[in-house]
N, C-alpha and C positions, 0 to 999 in steps of 0.2 A: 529518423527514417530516411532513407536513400533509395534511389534506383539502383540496380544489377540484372544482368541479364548474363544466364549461366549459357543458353544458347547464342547469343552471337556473337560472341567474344567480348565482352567487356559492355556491348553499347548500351547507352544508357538509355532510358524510361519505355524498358519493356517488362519488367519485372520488381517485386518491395521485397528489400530486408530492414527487418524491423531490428531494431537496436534493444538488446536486451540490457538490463539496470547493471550484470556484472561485465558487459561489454564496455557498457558505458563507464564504468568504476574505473575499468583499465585505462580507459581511453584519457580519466581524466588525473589521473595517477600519471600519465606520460606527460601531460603536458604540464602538470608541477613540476616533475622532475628536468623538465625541458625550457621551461620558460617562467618559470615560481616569480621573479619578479615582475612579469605582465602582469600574472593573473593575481600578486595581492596589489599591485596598483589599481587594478580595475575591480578589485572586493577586498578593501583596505580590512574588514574583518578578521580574513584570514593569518593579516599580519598576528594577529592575539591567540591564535588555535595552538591549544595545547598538545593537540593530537597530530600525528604522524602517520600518515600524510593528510594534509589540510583538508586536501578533497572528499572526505570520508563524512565533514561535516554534510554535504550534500546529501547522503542517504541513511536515512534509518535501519537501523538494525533490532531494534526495541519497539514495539507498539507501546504507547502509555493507554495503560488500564486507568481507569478511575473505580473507586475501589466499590462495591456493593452499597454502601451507606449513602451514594450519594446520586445512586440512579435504584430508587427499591422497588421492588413490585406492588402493583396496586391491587385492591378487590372493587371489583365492575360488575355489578349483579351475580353475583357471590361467584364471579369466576377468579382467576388469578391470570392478572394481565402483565406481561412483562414491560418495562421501561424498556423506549425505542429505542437507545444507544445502549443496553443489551444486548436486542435482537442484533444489531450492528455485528459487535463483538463476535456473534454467532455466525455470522457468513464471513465473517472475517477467519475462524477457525474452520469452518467449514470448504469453504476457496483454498484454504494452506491445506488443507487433507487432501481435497481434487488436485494440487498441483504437486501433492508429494507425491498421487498414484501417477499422474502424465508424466511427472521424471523417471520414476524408477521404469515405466515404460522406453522411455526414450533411450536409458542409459543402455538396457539391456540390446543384445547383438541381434537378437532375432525376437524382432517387437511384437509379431502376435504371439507366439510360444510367451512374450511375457503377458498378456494381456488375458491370456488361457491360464495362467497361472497365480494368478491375485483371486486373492479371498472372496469375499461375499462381500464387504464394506466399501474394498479399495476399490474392486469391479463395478460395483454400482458407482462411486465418486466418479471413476473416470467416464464411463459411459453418459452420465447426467452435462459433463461437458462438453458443450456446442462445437463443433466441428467434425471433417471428416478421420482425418491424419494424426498424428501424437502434437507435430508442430503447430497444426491447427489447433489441437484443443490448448496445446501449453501458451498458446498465443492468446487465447479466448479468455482462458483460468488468468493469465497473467494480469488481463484488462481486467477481469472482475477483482481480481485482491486489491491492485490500483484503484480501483474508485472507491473500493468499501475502506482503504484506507485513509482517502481523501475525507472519505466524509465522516469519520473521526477527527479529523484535523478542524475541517471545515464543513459545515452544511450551507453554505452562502450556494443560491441558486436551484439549492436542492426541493424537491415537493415532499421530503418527508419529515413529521414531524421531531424526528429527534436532532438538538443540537450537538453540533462540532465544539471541541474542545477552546474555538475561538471564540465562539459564541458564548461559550459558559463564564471565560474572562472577561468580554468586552461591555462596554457599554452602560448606562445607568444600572442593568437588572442584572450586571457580570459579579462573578464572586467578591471581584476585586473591590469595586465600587459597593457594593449592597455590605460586603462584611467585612473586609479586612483595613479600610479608611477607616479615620476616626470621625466620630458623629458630632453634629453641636447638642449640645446638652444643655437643658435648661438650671441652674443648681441656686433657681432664686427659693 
């Protein structure tokens, strides 16, 4: 995030643009192309990326789903309660539907004619989005799919009960350790 300021010609810290993930993509696609042996001296990893252009490793393209069998639904006084990293799952498609109706708003030339023109689903999606303006809400949806994807990754910090996919590896109670190490076995 940087200052800009469209009114006074250039000066700086009167106005924010916010950096968006394909700005940044470009951004950092130049500077491999410009400076690639800085930047795998300073992230020797990259020296080993199979992929074209290195920098790609930085953003996800892919959510990892974990599959149904291993987050199942519970019965709570005969209701049917969903697993928390479910519900997750669900505002994560739900945030990607609000931000697929604030693009096609944004994209189109005359933005309330598109916003008079969305269905019954897509109209409610976008209007449930906080803000005033398209860029406001595309700013707001963008922060909500961000976090609801962090906390897939991670729930370190979080108050909600369902764990991050780090959570589920790590630590004595992590998959890795509880099932997939070998055990001492008694075979007297």
């Amino acid at each position: 995030m940087y200052n800009i300021s469209a009114d006074s010609g250039g000066e700086k810290g009167k106005g924010i643009k916010i950096l968006m993930p394909d700005d940044l993509k470009r951004f950092c696609n130049a500077i491999e192309e410009n400076d690639k042996d800085i930047l795998t001296h300073c992230l020797p990893v990259l020296k080993y990326a199979k992929i074209k252009p290195v920098t790609d490793l930085f953003f996800m393209q892919i959510v990892p789903v974990l599959p149904p069998c291993v987050r199942p639904c519970n019965i709570l006084q005969g209701e049917l309660v969903e697993h928390p990293q479910t519900h997750v799952y669900k505002n994560i498609m739900n945030a990607a539907y609000s931000a697929r109706a604030v693009l096609q708003v944004l994209m189109s030339p005359d933005q309330q004619k598109a916003i008079d023109s969305l269905d019954q689903h897509p109209r409610q999606a976008y209007e449930s989005v906080m803000g005033k303006s398209p860029p406001e809400k595309l700013h707001s949806v963008w922060q909500d799919l961000q976090k609801q994807i962090n906390q897939i990754l991670s729930s370190d910090g979080q108050t909600q009960d369902s764990q991050g996919l780090k959570q589920i590896l790590e630590k004595k109670t992590g998959v890795i350790r509880m099932n997939m190490m070998g055990k001492r076995v008694n075979f007297a």
